[in-house]
One Martini backbone bead per residue (centre of mass of N, CA, C, O) as a GRO file, in nm:
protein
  252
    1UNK     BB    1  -1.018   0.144  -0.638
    2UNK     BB    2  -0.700   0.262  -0.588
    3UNK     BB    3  -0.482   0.362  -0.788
    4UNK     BB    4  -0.218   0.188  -0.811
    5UNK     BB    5   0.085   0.088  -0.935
    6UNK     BB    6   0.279  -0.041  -0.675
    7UNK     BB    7  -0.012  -0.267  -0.633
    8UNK     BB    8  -0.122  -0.559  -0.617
    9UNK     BB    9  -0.479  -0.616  -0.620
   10UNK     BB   10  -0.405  -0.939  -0.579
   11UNK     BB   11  -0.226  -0.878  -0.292
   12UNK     BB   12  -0.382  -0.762  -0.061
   13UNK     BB   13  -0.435  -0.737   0.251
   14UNK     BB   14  -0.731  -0.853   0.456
   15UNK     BB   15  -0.521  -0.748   0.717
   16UNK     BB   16  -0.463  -0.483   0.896
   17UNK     BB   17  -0.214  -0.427   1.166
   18UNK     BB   18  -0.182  -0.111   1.389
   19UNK     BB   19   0.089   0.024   1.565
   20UNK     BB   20   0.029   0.355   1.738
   21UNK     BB   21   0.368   0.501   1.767
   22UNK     BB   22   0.440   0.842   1.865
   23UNK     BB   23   0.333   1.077   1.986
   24UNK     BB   24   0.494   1.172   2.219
   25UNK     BB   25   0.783   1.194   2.035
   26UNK     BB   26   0.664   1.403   1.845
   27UNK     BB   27   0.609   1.620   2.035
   28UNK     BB   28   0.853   1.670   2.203
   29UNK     BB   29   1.035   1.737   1.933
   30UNK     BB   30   0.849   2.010   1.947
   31UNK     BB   31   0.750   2.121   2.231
   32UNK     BB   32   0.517   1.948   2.351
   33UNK     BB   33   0.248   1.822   2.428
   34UNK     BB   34   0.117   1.516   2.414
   35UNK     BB   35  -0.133   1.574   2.309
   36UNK     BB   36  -0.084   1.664   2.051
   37UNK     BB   37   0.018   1.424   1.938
   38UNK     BB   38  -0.245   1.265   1.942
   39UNK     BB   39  -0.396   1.452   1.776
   40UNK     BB   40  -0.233   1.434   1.511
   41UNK     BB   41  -0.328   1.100   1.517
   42UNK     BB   42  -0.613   1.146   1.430
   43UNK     BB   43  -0.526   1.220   1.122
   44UNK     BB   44  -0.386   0.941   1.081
   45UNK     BB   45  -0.638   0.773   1.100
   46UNK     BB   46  -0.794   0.882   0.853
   47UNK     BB   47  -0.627   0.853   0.631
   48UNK     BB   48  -0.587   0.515   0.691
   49UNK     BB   49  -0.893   0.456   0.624
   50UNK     BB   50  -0.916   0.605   0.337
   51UNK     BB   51  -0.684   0.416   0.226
   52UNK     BB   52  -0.799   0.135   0.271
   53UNK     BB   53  -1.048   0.141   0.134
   54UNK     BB   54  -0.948   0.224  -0.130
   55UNK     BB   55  -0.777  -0.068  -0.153
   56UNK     BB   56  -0.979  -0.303   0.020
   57UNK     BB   57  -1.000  -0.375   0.253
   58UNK     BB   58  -1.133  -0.535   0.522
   59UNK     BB   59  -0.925  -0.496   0.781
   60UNK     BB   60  -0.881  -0.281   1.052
   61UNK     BB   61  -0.638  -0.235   1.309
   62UNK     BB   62  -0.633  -0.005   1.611
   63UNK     BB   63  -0.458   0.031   1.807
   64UNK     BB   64  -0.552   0.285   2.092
   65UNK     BB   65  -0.547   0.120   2.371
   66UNK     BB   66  -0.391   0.003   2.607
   67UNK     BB   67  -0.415  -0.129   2.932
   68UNK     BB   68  -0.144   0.012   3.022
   69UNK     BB   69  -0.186   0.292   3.002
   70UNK     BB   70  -0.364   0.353   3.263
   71UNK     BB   71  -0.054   0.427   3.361
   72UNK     BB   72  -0.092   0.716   3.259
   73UNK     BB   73  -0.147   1.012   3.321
   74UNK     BB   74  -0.440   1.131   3.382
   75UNK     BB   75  -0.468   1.365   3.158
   76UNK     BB   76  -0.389   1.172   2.915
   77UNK     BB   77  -0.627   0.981   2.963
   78UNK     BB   78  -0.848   1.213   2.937
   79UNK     BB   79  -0.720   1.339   2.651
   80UNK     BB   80  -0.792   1.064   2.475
   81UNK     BB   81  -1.087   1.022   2.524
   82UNK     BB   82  -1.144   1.310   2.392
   83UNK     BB   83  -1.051   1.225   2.147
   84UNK     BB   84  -1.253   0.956   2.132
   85UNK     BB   85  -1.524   1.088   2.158
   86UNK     BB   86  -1.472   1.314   1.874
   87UNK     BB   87  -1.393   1.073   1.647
   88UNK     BB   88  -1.702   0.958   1.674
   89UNK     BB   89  -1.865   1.160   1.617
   90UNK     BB   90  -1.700   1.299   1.331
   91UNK     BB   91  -1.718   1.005   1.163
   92UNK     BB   92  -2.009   0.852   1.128
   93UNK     BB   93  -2.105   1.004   0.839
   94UNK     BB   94  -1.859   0.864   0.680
   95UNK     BB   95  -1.894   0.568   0.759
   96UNK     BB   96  -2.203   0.566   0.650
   97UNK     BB   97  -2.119   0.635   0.338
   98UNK     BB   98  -1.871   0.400   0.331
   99UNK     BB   99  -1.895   0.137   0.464
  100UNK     BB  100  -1.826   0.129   0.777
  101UNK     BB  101  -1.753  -0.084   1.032
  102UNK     BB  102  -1.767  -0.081   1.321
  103UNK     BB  103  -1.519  -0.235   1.579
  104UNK     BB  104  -1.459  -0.363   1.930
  105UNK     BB  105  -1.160  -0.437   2.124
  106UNK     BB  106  -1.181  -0.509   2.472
  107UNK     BB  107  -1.212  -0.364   2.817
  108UNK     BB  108  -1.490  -0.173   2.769
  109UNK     BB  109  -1.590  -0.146   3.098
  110UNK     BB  110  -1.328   0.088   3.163
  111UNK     BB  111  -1.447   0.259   3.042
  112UNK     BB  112  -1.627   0.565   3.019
  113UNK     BB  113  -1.927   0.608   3.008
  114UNK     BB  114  -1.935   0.793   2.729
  115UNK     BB  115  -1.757   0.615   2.576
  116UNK     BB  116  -1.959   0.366   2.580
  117UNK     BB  117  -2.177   0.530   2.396
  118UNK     BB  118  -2.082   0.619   2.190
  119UNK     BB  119  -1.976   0.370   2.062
  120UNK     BB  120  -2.235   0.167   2.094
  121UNK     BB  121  -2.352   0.347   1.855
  122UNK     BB  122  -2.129   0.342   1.620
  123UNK     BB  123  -2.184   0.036   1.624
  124UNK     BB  124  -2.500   0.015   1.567
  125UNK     BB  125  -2.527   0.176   1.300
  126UNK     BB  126  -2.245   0.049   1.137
  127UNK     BB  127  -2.421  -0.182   1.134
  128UNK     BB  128  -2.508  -0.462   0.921
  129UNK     BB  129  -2.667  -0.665   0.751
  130UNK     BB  130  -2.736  -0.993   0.697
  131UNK     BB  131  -2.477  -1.008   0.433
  132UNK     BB  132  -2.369  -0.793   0.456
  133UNK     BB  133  -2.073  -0.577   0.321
  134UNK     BB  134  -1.882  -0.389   0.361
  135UNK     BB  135  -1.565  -0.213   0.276
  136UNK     BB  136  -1.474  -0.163   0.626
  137UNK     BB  137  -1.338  -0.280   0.895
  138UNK     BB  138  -1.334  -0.083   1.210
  139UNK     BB  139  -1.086  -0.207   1.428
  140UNK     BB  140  -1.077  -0.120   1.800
  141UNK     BB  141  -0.823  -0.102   2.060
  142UNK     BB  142  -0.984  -0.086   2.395
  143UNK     BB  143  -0.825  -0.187   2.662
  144UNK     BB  144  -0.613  -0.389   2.526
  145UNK     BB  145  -0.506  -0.760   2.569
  146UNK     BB  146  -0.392  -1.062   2.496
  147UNK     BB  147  -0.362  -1.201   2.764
  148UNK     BB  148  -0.675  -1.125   2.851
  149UNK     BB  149  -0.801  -1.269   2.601
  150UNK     BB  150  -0.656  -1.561   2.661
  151UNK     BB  151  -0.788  -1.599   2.930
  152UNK     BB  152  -1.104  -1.538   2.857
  153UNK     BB  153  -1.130  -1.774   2.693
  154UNK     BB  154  -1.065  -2.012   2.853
  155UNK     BB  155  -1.260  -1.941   3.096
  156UNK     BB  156  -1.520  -2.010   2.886
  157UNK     BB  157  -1.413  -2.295   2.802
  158UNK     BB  158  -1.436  -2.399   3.098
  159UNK     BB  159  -1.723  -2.368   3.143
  160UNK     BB  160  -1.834  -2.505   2.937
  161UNK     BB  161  -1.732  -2.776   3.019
  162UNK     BB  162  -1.846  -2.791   3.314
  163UNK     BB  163  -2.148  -2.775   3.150
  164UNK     BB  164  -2.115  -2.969   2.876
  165UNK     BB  165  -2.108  -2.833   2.601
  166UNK     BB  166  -1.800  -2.978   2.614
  167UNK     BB  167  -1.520  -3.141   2.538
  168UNK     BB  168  -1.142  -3.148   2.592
  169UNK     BB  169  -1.149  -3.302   2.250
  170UNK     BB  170  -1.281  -3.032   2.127
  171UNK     BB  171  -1.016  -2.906   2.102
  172UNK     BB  172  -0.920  -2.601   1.893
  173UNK     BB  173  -0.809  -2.350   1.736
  174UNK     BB  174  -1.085  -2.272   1.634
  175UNK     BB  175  -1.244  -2.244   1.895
  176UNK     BB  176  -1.061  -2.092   2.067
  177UNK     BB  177  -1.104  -1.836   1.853
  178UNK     BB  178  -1.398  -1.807   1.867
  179UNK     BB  179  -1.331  -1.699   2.170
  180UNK     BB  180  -1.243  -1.430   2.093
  181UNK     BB  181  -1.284  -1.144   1.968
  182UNK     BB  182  -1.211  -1.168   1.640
  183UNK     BB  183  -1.453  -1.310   1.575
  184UNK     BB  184  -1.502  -1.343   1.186
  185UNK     BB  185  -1.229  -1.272   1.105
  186UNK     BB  186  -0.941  -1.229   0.970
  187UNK     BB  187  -0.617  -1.261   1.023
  188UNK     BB  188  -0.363  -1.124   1.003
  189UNK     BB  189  -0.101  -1.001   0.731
  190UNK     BB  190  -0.028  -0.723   0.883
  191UNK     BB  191   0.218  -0.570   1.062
  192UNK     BB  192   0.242  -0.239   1.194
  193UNK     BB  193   0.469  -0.032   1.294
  194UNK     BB  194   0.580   0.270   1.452
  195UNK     BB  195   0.847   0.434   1.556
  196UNK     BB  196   1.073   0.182   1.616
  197UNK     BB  197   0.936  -0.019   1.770
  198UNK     BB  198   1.034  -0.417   1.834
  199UNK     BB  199   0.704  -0.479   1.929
  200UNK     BB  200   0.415  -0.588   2.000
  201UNK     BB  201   0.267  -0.497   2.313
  202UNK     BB  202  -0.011  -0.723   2.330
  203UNK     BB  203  -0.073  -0.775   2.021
  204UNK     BB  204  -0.204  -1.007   1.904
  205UNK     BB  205  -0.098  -1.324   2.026
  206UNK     BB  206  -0.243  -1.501   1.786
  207UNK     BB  207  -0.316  -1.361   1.523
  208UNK     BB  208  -0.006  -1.289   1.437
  209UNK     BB  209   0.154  -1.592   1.368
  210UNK     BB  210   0.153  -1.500   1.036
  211UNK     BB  211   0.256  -1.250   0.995
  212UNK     BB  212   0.364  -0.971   0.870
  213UNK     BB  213   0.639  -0.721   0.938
  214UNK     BB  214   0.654  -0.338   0.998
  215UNK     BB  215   0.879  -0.140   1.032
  216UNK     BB  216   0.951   0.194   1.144
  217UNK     BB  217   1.025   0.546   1.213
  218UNK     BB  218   0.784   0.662   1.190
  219UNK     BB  219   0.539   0.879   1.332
  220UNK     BB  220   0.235   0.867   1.343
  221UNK     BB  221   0.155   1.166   1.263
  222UNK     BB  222   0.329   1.072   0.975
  223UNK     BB  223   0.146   0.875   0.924
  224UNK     BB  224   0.004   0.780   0.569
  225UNK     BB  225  -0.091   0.679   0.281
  226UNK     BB  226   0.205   0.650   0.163
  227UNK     BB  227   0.310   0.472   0.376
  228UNK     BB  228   0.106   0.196   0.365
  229UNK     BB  229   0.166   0.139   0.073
  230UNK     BB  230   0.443   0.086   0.103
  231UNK     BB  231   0.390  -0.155   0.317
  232UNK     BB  232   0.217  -0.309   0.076
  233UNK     BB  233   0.462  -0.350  -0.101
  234UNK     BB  234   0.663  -0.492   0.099
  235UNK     BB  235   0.504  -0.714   0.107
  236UNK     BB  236   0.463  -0.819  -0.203
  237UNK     BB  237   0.742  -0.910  -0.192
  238UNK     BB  238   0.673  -1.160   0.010
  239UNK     BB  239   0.724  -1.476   0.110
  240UNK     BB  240   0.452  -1.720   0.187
  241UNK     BB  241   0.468  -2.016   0.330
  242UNK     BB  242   0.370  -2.177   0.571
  243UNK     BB  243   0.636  -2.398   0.604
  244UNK     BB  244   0.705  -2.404   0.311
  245UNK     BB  245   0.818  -2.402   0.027
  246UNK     BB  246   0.897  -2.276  -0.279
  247UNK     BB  247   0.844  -2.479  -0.422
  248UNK     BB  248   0.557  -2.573  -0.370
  249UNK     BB  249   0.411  -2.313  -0.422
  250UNK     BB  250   0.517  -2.323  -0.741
  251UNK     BB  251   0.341  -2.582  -0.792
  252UNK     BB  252   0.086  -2.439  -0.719
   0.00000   0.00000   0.00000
């Protein structure tokens, strides 16, 4: 584990989940293409993941394509694709080195055909056998949108019951849950955003229930691994009660 003075090794938190905001305006501001943007920001995607394995992080959840996203100029949508092909090739050694197991939530069946081979390759080689454990799950969403994940479920849950799988009665959170892409996970306890806008943007709007919120005005190009931990030192100041009071808490 990275030996760091300003965080407490026991309060890590096991799912840290990033909105990777801010390629476009960090390269305008540069008078550059936005693609620039985004390339600047695939070396903050490296530097983020080899930053959470070192803290012990479980699992490491990045934003990189929403649904949304489509509607932006095809050229844009080209260049970022092509930025997530060469990434993916580029990293699998690292992966592979460091027990990182990739796995990716999202509509995924509308990425283009080569990046869902290099995908699904990529995901097949660094899954470990039944029962080991990662050092860092990197869960990539991609093509994803939380609205569309939860009336997914709902359809899957809703067909179930009508062949008779279970009754309406056994309808519960836990099941619910069990039924979205990141079943198998634990719900992140931090979501990060970079850039400075203060929304959530349809990401992981059922798991992120509980988490505590870090926003940034730093642009994720310029996001670091020292920017990382400090969002991870300002989390371990913050009392989470989960409807408890302080009191209870501390009693317990």
């Amino acid at each position: 584990m990275l030996e760091n003075p300003v965080l407490d090794p026991k309060r890590i938190p096991r799912h840290v989940a990033i909105i990777m905001d801010g390629n476009g305006r960090w390269a305008k501001q540069r008078n550059l293409p936005r693609i620039m943007g985004h390339k600047a920001g695939t070396e903050s995607v490296k530097d983020i993941v080899r930053t959470a394995r070192e803290l012990n992080l479980e699992v490491l959840t990045l934003y990189a394509f929403s649904t949304e996203n489509w509607k932006r100029p095809s050229m844009e949508v080209q260049g970022i694709m092509a930025l997530l092909k060469t990434y993916l090739k580029s990293e699998l050694q690292s992966m592979l080195q460091n027990d990182i197991s990739l796995r990716c939530i999202g509509e995924t069946d509308k990425l283009p055909a080569d990046i869902q081979k290099i995908l699904n390759e990529v995901i097949q080689k660094t899954a470990l056998k039944t029962g080991d454990k990662p050092s860092l799950v990197l869960n990539l969403a991609l093509s994803y949108g939380s609205r569309a994940e939860i009336v997914r479920a709902a359809s899957i849950m809703a067909e179930k019951c009508v062949s008779g799988q279970f009754d309406p009665e056994d309808f519960s959170e836990q099941l619910f849950a069990s039924h979205l892409y990141t079943v198998g996970l634990p719900d992140p306890d931090l979501l990060i955003r970079s850039g400075g806008e203060a929304r959530l943007s349809n990401f992981l709007l059922w798991q992120l229930s509980y988490a505590e919120l870090y926003i940034t005005e730093t642009m994720w190009p310029d996001f670091k691994g020292d920017n990382l931990i400090e969002a991870i030192r300002n989390y371990q100041d913050r009392e989470r009660r989960f409807g408890q009071t302080s009191e209870q808490l501390q009693a317990e």
